[in-house]
C-alpha positions in Angstrom: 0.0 0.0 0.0 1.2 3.4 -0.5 2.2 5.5 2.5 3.7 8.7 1.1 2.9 10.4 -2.1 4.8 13.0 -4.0 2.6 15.3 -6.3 4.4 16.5 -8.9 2.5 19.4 -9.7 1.5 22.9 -7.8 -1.6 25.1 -6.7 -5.1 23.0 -6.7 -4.3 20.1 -7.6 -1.7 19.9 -5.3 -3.9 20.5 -2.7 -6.6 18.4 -3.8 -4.7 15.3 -3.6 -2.9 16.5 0.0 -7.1 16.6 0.8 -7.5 13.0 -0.5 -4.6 11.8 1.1 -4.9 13.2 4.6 -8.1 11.3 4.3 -6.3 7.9 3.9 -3.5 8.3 5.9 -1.2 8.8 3.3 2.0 11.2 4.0 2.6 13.5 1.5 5.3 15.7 -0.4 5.0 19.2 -2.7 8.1 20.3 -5.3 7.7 23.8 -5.3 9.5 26.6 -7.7 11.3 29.4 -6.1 8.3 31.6 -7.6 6.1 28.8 -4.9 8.1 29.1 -1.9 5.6 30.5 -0.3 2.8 28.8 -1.4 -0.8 26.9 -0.1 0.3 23.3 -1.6 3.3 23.8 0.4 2.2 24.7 3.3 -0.4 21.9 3.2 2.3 19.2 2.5 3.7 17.3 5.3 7.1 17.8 3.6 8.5 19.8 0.5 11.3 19.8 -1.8 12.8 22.9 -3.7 13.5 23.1 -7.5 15.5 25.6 -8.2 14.3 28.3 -10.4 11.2 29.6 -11.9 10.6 28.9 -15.6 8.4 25.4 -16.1 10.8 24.1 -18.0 13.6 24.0 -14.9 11.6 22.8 -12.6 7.9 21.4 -12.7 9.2 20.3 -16.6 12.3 18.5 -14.9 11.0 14.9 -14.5 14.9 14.1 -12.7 14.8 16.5 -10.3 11.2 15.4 -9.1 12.0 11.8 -8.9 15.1 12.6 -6.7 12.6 14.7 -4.3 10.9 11.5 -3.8 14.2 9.4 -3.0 15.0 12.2 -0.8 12.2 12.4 1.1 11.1 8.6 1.0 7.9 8.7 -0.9 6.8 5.9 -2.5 4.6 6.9 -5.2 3.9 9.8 -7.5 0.8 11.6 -8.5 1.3 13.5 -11.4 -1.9 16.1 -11.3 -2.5 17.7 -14.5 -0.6 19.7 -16.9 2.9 20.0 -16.9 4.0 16.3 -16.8 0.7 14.1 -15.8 0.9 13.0 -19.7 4.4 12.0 -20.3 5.0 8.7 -20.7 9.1 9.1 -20.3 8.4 10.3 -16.8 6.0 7.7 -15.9 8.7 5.2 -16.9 11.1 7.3 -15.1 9.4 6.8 -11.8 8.4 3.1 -12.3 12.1 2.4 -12.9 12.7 4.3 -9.8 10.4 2.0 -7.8 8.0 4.5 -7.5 4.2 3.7 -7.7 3.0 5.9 -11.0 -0.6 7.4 -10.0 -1.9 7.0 -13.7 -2.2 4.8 -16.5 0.8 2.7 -17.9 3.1 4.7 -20.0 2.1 2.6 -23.4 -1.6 4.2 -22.9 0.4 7.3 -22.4 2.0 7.4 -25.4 -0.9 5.9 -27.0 -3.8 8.7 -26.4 -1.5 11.5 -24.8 -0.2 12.4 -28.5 -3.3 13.5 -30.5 -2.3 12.5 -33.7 -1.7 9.1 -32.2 -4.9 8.7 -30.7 -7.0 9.4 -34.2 -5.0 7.2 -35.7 -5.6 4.5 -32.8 -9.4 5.5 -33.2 -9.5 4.9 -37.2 -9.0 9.2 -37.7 -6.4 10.5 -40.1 -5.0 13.3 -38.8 -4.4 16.3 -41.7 -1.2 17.4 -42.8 -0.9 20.6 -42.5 1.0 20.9 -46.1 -2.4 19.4 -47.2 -4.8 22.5 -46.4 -6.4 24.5 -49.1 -8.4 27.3 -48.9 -11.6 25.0 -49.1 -10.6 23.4 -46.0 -11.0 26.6 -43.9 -11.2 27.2 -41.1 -8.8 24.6 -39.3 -7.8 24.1 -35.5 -4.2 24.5 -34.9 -3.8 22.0 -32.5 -0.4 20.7 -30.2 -0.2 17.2 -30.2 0.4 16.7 -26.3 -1.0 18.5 -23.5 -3.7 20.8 -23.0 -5.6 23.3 -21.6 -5.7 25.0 -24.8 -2.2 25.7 -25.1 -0.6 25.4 -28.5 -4.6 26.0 -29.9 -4.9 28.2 -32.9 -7.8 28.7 -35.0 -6.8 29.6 -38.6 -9.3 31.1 -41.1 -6.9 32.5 -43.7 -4.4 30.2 -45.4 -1.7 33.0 -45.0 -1.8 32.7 -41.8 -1.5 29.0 -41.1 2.6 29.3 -41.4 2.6 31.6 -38.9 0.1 30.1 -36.7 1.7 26.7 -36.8 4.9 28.2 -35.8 3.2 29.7 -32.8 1.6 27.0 -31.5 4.5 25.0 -31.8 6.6 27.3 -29.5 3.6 27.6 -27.1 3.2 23.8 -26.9 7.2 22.8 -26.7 7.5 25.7 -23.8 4.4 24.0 -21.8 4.8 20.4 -22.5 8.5 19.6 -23.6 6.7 18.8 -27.1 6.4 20.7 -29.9 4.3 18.8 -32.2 1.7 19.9 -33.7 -0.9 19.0 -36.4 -4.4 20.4 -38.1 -8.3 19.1 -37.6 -11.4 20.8 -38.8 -12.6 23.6 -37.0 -16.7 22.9 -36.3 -18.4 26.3 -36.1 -20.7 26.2 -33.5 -20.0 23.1 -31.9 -20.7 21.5 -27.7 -17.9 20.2 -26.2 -18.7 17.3 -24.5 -17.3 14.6 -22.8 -17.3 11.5 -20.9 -15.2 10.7 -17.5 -14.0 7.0 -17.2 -12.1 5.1 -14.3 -10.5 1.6 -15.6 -8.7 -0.7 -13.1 -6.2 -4.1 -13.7 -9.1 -6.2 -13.5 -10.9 -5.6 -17.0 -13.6 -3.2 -15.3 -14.4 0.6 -17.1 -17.1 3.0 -15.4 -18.4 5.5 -17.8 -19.1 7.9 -15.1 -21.9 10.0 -17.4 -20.6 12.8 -19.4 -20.1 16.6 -18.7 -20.3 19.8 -20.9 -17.3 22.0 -21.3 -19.0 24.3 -24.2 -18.0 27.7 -22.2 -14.4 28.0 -22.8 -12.1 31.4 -24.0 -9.0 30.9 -25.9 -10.4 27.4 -25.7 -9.5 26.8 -22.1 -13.0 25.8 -19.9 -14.6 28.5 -17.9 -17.9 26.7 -16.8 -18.4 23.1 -17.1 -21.3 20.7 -15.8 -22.1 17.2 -15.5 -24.4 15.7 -16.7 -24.2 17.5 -20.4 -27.6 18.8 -20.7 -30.6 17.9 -23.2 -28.4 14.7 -24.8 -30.6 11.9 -26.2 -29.7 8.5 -24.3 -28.9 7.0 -27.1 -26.3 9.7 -27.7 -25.0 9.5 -24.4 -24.9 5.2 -25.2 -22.9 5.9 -27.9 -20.0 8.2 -26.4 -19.7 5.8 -23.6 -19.3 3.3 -26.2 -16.6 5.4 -28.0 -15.3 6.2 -24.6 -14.7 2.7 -22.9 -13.8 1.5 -26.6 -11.0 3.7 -26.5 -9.6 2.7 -22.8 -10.3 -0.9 -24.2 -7.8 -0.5 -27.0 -5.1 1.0 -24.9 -5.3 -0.8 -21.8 -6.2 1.7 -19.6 -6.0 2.2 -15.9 -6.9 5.2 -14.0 -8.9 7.5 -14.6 -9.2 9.8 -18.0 -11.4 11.6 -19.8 -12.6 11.1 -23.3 -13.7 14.5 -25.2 -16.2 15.4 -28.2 -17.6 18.1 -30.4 -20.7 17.8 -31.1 -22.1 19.8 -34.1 -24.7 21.4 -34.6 -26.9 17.8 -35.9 -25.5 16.1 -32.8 -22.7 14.5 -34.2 -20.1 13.7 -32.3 -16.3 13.8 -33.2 -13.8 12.6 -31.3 -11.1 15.1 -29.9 -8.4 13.4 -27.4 -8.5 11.5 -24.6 -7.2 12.7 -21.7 -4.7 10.5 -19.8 -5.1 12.3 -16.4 -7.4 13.4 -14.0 -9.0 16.6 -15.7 -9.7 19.8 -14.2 -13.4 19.8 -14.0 -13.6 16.1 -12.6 -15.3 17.6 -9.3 -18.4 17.9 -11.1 -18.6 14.3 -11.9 -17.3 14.0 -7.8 -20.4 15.6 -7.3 -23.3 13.8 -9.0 -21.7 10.4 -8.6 -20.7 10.2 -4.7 -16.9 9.5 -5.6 -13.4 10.5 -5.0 -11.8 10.2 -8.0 -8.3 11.0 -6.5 -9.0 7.9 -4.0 -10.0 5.5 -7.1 -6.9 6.5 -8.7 -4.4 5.6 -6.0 -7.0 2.5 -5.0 -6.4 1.2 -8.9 -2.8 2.2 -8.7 -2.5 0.1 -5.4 -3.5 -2.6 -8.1 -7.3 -3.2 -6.1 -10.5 -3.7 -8.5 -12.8 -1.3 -8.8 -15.8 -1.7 -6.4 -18.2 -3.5 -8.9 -18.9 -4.1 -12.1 -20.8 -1.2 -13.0 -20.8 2.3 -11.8 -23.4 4.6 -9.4 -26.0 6.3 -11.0 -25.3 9.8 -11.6 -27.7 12.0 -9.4 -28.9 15.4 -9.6 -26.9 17.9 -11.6 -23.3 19.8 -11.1 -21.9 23.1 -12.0 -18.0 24.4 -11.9 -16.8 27.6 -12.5 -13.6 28.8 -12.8 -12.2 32.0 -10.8 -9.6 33.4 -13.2 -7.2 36.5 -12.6 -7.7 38.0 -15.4 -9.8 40.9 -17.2 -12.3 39.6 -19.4 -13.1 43.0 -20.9 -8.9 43.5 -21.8 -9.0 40.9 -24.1 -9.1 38.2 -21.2 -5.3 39.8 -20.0 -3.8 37.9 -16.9 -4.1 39.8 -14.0 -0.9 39.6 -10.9 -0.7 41.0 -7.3 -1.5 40.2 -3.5 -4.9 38.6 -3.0 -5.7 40.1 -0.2 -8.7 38.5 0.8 -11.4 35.3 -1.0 -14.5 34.5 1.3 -16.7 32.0 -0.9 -20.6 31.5 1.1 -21.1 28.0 2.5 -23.3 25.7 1.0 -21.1 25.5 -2.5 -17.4 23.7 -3.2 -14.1 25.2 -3.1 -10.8 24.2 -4.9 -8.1 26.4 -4.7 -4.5 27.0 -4.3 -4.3 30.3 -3.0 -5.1 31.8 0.9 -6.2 35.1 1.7 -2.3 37.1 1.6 -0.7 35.0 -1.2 1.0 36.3 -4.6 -0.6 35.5 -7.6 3.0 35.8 -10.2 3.4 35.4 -13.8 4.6 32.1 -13.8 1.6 29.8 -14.2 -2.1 29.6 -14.5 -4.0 32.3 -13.5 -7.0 30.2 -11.8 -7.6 31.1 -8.7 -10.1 28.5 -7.6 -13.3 26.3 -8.9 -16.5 27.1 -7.4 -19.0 23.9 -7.8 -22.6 24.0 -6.7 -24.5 20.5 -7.0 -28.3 20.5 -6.5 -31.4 18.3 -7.5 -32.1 19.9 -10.8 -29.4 21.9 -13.2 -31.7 25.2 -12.7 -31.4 24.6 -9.0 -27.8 24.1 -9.6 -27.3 27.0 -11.5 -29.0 29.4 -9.5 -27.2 28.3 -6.5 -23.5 29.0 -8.2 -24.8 32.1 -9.7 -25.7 33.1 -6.6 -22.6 31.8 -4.7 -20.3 34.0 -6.8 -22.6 37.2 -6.7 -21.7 36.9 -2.7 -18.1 35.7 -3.4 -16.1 38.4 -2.4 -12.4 38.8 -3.8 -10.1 41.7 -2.8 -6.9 41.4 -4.9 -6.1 41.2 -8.6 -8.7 41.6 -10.9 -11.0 38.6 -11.8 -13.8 37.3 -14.1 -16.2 37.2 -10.7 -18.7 39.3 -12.4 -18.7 37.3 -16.0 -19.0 34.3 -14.3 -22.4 35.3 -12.9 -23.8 36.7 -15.4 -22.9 34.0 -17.9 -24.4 31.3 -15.5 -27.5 33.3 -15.8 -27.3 33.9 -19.5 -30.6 32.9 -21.0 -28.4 30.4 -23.8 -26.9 28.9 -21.2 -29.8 28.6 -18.5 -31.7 27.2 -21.8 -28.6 24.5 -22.5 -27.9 25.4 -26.0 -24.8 27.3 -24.9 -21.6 26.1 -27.5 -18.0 26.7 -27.8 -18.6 30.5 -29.8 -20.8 31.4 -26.5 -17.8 34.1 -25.6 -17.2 35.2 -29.0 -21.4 36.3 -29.1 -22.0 37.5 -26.0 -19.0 38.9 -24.5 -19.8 42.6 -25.0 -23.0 42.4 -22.8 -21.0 39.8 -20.6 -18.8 42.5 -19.3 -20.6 45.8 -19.6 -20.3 48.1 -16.7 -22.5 47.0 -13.9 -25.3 49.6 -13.2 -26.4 48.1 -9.9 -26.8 50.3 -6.8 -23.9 48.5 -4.9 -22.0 49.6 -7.9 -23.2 52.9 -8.2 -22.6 53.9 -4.5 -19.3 52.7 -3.8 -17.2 56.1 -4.5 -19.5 57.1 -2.0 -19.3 54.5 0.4 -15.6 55.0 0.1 -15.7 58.5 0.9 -17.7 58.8 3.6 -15.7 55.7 5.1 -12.4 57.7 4.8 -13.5 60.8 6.1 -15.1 59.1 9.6 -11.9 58.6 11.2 -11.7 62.2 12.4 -15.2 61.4 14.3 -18.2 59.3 13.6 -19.8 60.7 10.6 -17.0 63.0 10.2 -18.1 65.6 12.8 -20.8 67.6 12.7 -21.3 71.3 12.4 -24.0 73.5 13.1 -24.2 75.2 9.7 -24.0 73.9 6.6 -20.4 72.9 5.5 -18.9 73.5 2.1 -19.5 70.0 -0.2 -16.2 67.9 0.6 -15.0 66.5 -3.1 -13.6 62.8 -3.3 -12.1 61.6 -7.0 -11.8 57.5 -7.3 -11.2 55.6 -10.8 -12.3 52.1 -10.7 -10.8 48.9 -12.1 -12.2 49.2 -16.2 -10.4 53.3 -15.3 -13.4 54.9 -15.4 -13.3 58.2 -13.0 -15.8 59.1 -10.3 -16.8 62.0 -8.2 -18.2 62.0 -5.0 -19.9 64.9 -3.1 -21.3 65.1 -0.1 -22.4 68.0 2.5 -22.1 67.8 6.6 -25.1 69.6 8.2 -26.7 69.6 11.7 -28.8 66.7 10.3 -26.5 64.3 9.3 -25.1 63.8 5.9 -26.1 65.2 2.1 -25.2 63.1 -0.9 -26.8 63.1 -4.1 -30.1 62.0 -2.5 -28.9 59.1 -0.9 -29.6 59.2 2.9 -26.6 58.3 4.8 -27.8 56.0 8.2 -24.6 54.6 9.1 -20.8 55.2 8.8 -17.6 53.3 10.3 -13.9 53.0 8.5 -15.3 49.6 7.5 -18.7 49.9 7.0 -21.2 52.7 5.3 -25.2 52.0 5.4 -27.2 54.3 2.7 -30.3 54.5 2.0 -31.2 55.2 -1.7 -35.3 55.1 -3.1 -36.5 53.4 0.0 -34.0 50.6 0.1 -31.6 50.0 2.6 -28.0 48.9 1.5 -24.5 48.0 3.5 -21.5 48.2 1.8 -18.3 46.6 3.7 -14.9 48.6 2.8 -11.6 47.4 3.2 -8.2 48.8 2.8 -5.0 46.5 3.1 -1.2 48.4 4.0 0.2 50.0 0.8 -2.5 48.3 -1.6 -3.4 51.7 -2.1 -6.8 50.7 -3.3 -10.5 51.0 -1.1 -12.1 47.7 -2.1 -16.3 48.0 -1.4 -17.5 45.0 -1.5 -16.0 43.6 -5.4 -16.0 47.4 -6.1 -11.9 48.2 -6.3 -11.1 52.0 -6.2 -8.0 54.2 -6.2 -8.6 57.4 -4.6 -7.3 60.5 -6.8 -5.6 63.8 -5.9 -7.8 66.6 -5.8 -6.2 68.0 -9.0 -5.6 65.8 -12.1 -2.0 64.3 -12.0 0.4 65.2 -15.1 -0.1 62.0 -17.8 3.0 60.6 -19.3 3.5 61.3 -22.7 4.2 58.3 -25.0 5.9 58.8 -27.7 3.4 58.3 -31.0 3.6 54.5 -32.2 4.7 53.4 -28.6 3.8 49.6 -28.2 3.9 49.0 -24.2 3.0 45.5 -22.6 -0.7 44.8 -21.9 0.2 42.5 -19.3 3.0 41.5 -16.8 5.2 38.8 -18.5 7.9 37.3 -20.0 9.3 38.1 -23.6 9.1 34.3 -25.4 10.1 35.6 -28.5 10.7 38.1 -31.3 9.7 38.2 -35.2 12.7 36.8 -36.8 15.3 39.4 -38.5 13.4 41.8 -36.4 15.1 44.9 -35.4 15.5 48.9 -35.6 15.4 50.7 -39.1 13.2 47.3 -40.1 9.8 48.2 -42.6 6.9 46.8 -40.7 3.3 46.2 -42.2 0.2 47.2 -40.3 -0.9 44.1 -37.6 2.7 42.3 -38.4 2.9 40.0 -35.4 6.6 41.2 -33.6 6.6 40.7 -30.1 5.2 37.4 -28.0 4.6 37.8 -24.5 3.7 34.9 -22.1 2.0 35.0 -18.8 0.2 33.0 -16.5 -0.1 29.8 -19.3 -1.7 32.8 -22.0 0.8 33.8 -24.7 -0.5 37.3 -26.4 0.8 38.6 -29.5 1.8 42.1 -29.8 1.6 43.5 -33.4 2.2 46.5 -35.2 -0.9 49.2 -35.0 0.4 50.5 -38.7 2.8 50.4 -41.3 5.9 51.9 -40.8 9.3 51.7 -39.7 10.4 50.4 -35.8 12.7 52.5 -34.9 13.0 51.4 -31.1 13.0 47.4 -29.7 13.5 46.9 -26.3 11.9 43.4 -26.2 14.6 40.4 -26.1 13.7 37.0 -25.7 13.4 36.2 -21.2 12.9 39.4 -20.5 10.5 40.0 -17.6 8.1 43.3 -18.1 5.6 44.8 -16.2 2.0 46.3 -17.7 2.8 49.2 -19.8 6.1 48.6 -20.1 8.0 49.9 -23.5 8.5 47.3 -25.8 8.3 49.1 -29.5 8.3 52.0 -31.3 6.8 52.0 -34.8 7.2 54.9 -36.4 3.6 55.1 -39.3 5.0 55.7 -43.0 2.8 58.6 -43.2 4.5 60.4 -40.0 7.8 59.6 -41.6 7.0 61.5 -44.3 5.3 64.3 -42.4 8.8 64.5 -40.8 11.1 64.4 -43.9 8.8 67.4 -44.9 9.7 69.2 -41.8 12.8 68.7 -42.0 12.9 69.5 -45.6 11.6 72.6 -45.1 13.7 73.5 -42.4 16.6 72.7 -44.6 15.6 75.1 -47.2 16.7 78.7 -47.6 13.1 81.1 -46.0 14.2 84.5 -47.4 15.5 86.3 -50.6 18.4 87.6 -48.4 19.4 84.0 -46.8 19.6 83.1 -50.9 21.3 86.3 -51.6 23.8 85.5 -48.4 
């Protein structure tokens, strides 16, 4: 039996399996990254083991250094999570021939299903060549052959771009997965992504454990997923669990995986990848079937048979959301900081690898946590998440909270005929300014908390005061001005009757309705957070802007430099949305490209270079400026008078 377990992974998961484990008795060790020293899965370890460095690639990447944590510290098996190495079938063998027992399938089913191109074959698919596309085959999914989590993804719906696009997802994938192979697959417009959740022991037993729906997803990574996938026909749902345990059949599986579709708009479905890991959204499944999938894994692993032939009836529906950093509204831009504070309502599941205080870097993904609500009936269900995250309160970086709720109570998705284009429809409306009254009364809130700590309500006077004038811009940098007037009555502010004021807690009264809105500060933050409402207060006179030079290309998000257009550099003729600079951050790579054509007559971006937001990375200077200039200077050049031409 196993009696101390090494996770070879960080954040959630980590901590999900330390859960599962502490359960069974089962000691347990984290790896961390110096940019993890600090972190929640290694502070709920019982030991932990330092890999020097930061990047991936030199530590959660390096499949050596882990094994050697487990000789160190004694642990006799090795779960590898997901992402990083749970689907490489060298490392599996690594630790087996280490004596280590491998939480997962056996590394021929690895190699098998975790290479995409593989697993069509294996499942009578051809994968395309890419050298094969024509303009009638458009559009196409750039695709990397291992992994996941939508790295290495590119849709392509111009055969110009596929060169370019290939080459890109290449990169991406080799710098996430060690593997750099990648291949091409219709795109299907409009299409569910569905699929089915299997556990397989040594014994010849597979579960189909029912199927989920993964349709929400941006830059096809999942944001909402639920289980079971709504409004299927059972003779559909017969016939992926067929294709399903057909697969794990043909490779011999053990463990548990995942087996994905798209379905089209008829219902058909096509088969993406299998999965050889535990997937991120396998709580939902947790939920509606009674199980612990982490305790099946290591109970298979332990080489034990499942616990009959067939598995429990799914009951009653699940929902998972996924709390990002990030800015849905900027172009879904990772978001970093201190995350000061997360308080989720009971009633609804947690997952999460972060505690109120820690860092969220640039290094790695930027979920914060999965929020699952399981109820009787999917309506129930989604109301109670929905309802959850409208109460969730996060005081940090800047998160898709908001989208999250409204999206859940989206009438496509309430309906069930949400698909994987829901984003690319509806995000506009998704992430409009809120016009709610907690909204529209923070800057107030914020005000009148601040000014209270010279005396409850501020102090009072016996005459009317002179209006005291507070400036706040909010998180989307929008600016806000608050007045309000102390008389012998209390307070005056735009109508709104204030009943109640502390430093951390304002109670207004606005038509008829009674509100509270909690306030928080935290050290140097800078920031008043009301409620979800984040403000920066303003001086009382505008602050001189910096002037960017004309052309200026500065980085939209904290990252790292991956790379460079090739033969880029100053004095180099650029063409108007020419991709030149890649940044990377928090597993989301974003292209940089030229806003006209010109000339670049600054570069300050080299590949592994760290940058902060609005750092400068370009200059590009537009062909019709240059010529503006050449004018000036022209002119300036040129005799003005009859007696400079005389001189």
């Amino acid at each position: 039996m196993i009696s101390k377990l090494l996770v070879a992974n960080r954040g959630e998961i980590a901590v999900r399996v330390f859960r599962t484990c502490r359960e069974l008795g089962v000691a347990t060790v984290a790896v961390y990254s110096d940019a993890d020293a600090g972190a929640l899965h290694v502070r709920a370890a019982d030991e932990a083991v330092r890999l020097p460095g930061a990047a991936p690639a030199a530590t959660y990447l390096r499949g050596d250094l882990i094994v050697a944590a487990a000789r160190a510290t004694g642990a006799d098996a090795v779960h590898p999570g997901y992402g990083f190495l749970s689907e490489n079938a060298a490392f599996a063998r690594e630790a087996a021939d280490a004596g280590l027992t491998w939480i997962g399938p056996p590394p021929e089913a690895i190699e098998a299903m975790a290479s995409k191109t593989r697993a069509k074959e294996l499942m009578g698919l051809a994968p395309r060549d890419p050298a094969d596309v024509t303009e009638a085959d458009l559009p196409v999914l750039v695709k990397a052959a291992a992994g996941g989590g939508g790295r290495g993804m590119r849709v392509v719906r111009e055969l110009s771009r596929l060169p370019g696009e290939l080459a890109a997802a290449a990169a991406e994938a080799a710098s996430a997965f060690g593997d750099g192979e990648v291949f091409v697959e219709p795109y299907v417009e409009g299409g569910r992504h569905v699929e089915v959740q299997l556990v397989a022991d040594a014994h010849g037993t597979v579960w189909p454990l029912g199927t989920r729906d993964c349709s929400l997803q941006r830059r096809h990574q999942k944001v909402i997923e639920e289980a079971p996938a709504p409004g299927l026909p059972d003779a559909l749902v017969e016939r992926l669990h067929g294709l399903a345990v057909r697969a794990a059949r043909t490779v011999g599986y053990r463990g548990a995986g995942t087996v994905e579709f798209l379905l089209d708009a008829d219902g058909t479905p096509h088969f993406l990848e299998m999965n050889t890991r535990l997937q991120v959204e396998h709580p939902v499944t947790e939920e509606v079937c009674g199980l612990d999938l982490v305790a099946l894994q290591l109970r298979v692993a332990e080489g034990h048979a499942l616990p009959g032939p067939h598995p429990p009836r799914p009951a009653g529906h699940a929902v998972e959301a996924r709390l990002y950093a990030e800015d849905p509204a900027a172009g879904w831009a990772p978001q970093t900081g201190t995350l000061h504070r997360v308080a989720v309502p009971d009633g609804v599941r947690l997952d999460t690898g972060y505690a109120d205080g820690d860092t969220v870097g640039v290094h790695y993904d930027a979920m914060l946590a999965k929020v699952v609500a399981h109820a009787p009936t999917r309506a129930e269900a989604i109301r109670k998440l929905a309802g959850a995250l409208e109460r969730t309160v996060v005081h940090g970086p800047v998160t898709n909270r908001e989208l999250l709720v409204r999206s859940l109570r989206h009438p496509e998705f309430t309906a069930g005929r949400m698909d994987t284009s829901f984003y690319d429809r509806h995000l506009p409306e998704l992430t409009a300014a809120a016009a709610d009254p907690h909204t529209r009364h923070a800057p107030l809130a914020a005000a009148l908390a601040d000014s209270c700590g010279r005396s409850r309500f501020g102090g009072w006077r016996n005459l009317r005061s002179q209006p005291q004038v507070k400036r706040y811009r909010d998180a989307a940098g929008s600016e806000h001005e608050v007045r309000y007037t102390r008389t012998r009555d209390g307070l005056l502010a735009d109508g709104v009757r204030v009943l109640d004021v502390t430093p951390d807690r304002v109670v207004l009264e606005a038509d008829g309705v009674r509100r509270e809105f909690p306030v928080a500060r935290y050290g140097d933050d800078g920031r008043v957070h009301v409620g979800n409402v984040a403000l920066v207060p303003l001086p009382a006179l505008p602050e001189p802007t910096v002037r960017q030079e004309p052309g200026s290309l500065l980085a939209p998000m904290p990252g790292t430099v991956v790379r460079v257009a090739e033969g880029l550099a100053e004095g180099a003729e650029v063409t108007a949305g020419q991709p030149l600079i890649w940044l990377e951050a928090m597993k989301m790579e974003h292209r940089v490209t030229a806003p006209a054509s010109g000339t670049l007559t600054a570069l300050h971006a080299e590949p592994g270079r760290q940058v902060e937001v609005g750092a400068l990375l370009a200059v590009v200077q537009e062909a019709a400026q240059e010529a503006a200039q050449e004018a000036v200077q022209e002119q300036q050049a040129e005799p003005t008078s009859r007696e400079e031409v005389s001189a």
